[in-house]
N, C-alpha and C positions, 0 to 999 in steps of 0.2 A: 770218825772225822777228826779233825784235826783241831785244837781251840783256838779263839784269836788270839793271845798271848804268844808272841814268837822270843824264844830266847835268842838272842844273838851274843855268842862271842867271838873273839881273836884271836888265832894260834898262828904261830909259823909254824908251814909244816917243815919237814924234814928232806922233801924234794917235790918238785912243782909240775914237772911231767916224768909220766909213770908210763913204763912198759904194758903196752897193749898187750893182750890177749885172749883169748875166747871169740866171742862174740867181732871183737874189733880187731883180727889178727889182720890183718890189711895193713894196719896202720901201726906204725915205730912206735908211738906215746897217746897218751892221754892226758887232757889238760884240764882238770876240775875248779875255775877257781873258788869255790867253794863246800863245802860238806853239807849235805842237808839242801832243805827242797821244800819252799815256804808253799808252792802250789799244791803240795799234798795229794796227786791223783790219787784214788783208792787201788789203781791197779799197778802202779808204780814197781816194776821189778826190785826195785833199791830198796823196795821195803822189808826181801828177804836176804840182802846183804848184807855182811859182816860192818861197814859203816853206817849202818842203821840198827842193827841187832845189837850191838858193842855199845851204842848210845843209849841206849837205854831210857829213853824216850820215844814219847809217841811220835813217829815220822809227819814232817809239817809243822812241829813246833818250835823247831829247832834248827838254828842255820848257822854252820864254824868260816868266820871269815877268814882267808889265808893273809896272812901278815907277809909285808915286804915283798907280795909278786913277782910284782913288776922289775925288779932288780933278782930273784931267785933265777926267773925265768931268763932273763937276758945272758946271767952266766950258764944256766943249762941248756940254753940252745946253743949258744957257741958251742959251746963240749958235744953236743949230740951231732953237730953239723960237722967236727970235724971229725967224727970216726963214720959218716955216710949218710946217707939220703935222710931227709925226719918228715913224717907224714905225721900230724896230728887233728886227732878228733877231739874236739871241746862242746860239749858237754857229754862224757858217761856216765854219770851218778848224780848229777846235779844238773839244773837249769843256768847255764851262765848270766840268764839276763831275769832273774827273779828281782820279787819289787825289792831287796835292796838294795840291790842295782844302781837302783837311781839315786841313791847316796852315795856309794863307796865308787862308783862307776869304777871296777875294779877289772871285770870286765875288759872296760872301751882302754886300760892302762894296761892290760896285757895284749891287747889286740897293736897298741901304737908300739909297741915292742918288738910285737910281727912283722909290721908295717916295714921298720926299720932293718930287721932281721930277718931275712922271708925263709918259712920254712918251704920243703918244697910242696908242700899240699897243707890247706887248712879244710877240716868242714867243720861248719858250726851248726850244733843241733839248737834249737829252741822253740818254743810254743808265744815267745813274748813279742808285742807290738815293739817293744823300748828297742829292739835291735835298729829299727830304721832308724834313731837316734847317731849311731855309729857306719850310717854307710858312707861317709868320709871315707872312712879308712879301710872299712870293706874295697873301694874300690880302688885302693891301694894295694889289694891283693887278688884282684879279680880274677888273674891270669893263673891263679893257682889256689881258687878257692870254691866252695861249696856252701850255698845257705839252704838250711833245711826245716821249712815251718813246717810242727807238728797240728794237722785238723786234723782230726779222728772220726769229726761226724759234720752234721749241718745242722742237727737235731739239738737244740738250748737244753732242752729238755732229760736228752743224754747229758749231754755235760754237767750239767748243774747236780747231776745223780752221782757221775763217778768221778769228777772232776771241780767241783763247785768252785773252790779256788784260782783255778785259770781261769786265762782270759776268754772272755766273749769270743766267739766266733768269727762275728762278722769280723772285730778290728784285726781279727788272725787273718783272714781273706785281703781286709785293707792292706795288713802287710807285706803279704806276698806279690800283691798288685802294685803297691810301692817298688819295691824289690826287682820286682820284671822291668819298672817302669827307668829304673835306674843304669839296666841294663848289667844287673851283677846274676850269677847261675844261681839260682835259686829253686827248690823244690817243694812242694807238698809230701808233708808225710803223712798216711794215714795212718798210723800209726800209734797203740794198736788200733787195729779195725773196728768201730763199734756202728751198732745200728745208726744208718742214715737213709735218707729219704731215695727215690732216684730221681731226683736231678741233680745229686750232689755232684758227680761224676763230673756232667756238665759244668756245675759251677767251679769245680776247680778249674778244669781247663782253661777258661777265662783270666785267669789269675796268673796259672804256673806253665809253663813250660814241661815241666815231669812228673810224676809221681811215685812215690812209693809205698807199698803196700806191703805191711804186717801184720801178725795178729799176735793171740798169746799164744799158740801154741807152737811157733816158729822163734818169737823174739825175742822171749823172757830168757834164755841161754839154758832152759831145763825143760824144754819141752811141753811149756801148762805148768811145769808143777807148780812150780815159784807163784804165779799167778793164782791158784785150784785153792792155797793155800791162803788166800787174802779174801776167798768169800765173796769175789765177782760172779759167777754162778748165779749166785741168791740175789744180785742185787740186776740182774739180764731179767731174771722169773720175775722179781716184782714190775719190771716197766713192761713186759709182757714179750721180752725179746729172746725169750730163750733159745729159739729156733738159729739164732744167730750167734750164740757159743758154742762152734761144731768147726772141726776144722773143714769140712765138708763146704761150709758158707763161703770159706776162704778163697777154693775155686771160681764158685761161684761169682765172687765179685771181681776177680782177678780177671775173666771176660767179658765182665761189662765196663770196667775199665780200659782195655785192650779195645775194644770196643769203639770207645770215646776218644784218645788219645792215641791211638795206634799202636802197637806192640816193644815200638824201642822205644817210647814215652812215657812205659810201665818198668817199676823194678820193684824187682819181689824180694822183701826181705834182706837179708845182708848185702845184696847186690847194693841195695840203695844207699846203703852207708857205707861202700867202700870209696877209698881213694881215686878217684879220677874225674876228670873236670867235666864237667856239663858245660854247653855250647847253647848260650841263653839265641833264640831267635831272634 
């Protein structure tokens, strides 16, 4: 786990969006405005990437603020939009709206950038209540944009195990329900999949319009390994869920979702984080 002690410094990087690939080949760029990731999941993919193995710290203590964004970003989206199309995904390595957010709101200053400069697709990944703070400007880009709350479970009890640091639940449900209510495309992601109840299914529905459904052995871009290697395993045996680290389970809930929500209201895996716009009801 991660200590309270969070270091935070300030760097300018060297360029603000980065050439997708892998996982995120859909999309022209990647927009991280930060390094490091104060919520600390324990299953976190990031934690066997070279921005977190290079750090040489413990992942979650650590958070690199990007210096001068907001003006990086405005000169490299010109330049990306004049040689063609720019589809960006914010956040791949990091959570855009983590609690220091709410001081640098660094974030809501790269988003009024957008705002002004549309690329032609945004999706923004995040697990945090704080995004509803910025659907102003969200809805300045609705016609080309994608919001994606991560709930992984219904279960407090899972979260607080593999996730302790993120936020509560329910205010992630409150979020999403915001979201809808604002009328911007919005999704749940389960993402990855961890044990939950069966009404969860349900209670998403109620909130989201879509869902998306992952696990680790699809999402982590190495098939489990990446994940096999941070010791989640051991920590499913102690809550007594082991039957649900299989990719076999995967199916499984993949129908009872389909189920719930109807079959184009479910997206498996990289479908759910590609480029294209969802049609909030």
């Amino acid at each position: 786990m991660a200590s309270n002690k969070l270091q935070i410094t300030y760097r300018k990087p060297g360029r603000l969006l980065n050439p997708a690939s892998g996982y995120l080949t859909g999309y022209t760029h990647t927009l991280n405005p930060y390094a490091g990731c104060a919520f600390a999941c324990t299953y976190c993919y990031v934690r066997r990437l070279p921005v977190a193995l290079f750090h040489q710290k413990e992942w979650g203590t650590w958070v690199d603020v990007k210096e001068n964004a907001p003006h990086m970003l405005e000169k490299e989206l010109r330049r990306a939009k004049q040689r063609g199309k720019v589809t960006i995904f914010m956040s791949s390595s990091t959570d855009p709206y983590q609690p220091l957010e709410v001081q640098t709101q660094l974030s809501r200053s790269l988003l009024e950038v957008m705002a002004k400069d549309k690329p032609d697709f945004l999706f923004v990944q995040t697990r945090s209540p704080l995004i509803t703070r910025d659907i102003d400007l969200l809805l300045e880009l609705k016609d080309r944009l994608c919001v994606s709350i991560t709930i992984e479970t219904d279960l407090e009890q899972v979260r607080q195990t593999l996730s302790p640091a993120a936020p509560p639940l329910a205010a992630r449900m409150k979020t999403l329900a915001r979201l809808k209510q604002a009328g911007l495309p919005a999704q749940a992601a389960v993402s990855p999949l961890l044990p939950f109840s069966e009404q969860f299914p349900q209670l998403l529905k109620e909130v989201a319009d879509w869902v998306c459904l992952d696990d680790f052995f699809r999402g982590d871009g190495a098939q489990g390994k990446r994940t096999e290697k941070l010791g989640i395993k051991s920590l499913y045996q102690q809550l007594g869920y082991e039957d649900w680290y299989t990719p076999d389970k995967f199916t499984e809930v993949c129908a009872l979702f389909q189920k719930v929500f109807g079959e184009h209201r479910v997206l498996i895996s990289q479908q759910g984080f590609m480029p294209f716009l969802r049609q909030p009801s």
